[in-house]
C-alpha positions as CSV (number, residue, x, y, z in Angstrom):
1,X,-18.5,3.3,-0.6
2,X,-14.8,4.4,-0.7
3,X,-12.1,3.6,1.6
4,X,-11.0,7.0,3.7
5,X,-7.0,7.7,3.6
6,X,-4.8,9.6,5.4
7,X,-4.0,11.4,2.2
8,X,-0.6,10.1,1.7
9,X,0.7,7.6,-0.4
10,X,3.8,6.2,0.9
11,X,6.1,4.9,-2.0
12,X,8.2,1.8,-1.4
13,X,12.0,2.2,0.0
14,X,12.7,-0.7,-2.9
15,X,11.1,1.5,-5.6
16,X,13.4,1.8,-9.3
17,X,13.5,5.2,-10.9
18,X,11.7,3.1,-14.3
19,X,8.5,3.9,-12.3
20,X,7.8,0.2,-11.0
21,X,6.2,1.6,-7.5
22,X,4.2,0.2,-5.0
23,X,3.0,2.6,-3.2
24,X,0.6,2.1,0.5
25,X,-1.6,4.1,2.4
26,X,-3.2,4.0,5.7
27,X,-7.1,3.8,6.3
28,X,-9.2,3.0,9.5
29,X,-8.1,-0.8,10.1
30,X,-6.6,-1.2,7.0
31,X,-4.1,-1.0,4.7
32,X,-4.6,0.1,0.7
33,X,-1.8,-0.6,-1.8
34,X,-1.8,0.7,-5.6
35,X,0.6,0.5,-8.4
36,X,2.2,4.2,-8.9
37,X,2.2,3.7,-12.7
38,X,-2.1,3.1,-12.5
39,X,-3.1,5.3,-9.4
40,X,-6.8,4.0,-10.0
41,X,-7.5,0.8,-8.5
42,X,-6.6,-0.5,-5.2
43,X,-5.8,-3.4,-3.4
44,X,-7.3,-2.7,0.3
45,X,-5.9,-5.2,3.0
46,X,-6.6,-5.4,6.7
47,X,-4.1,-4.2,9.1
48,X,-3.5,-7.5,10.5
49,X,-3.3,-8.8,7.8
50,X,-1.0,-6.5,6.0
51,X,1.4,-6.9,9.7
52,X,1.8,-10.6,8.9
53,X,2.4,-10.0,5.3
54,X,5.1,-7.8,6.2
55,X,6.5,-10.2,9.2
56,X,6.7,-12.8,6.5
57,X,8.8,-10.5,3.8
58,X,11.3,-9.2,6.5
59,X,12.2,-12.7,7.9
């Protein structure tokens, strides 16, 4: 079963022009994140889990 997005992929504000992207979308209670160079797979987090992830990279 696949995870339902919002449709848009979000690419990081820390993104290079080389193409080294990460790029995040939003789905119901969780977060998906993909590498822009390989679209396929994805890394699907939860969204409390992806809110302490970010608390801890912005400290």
């Amino acid at each position: 079963m696949g995870v339902r997005l919002d449709g848009r992929w979000v690419k990081s504000s820390r993104s290079h022009a080389n193409g080294n992207c990460v790029e995040v979308a939003a789905a119901p209670g969780s977060v998906a994140v993909r590498d822009s160079k390989d679209p396929g797979p994805r890394l699907r987090i939860t969204a409390p889990a992806w809110r302490a992830f970010l608390d801890r990279v912005t400290r």
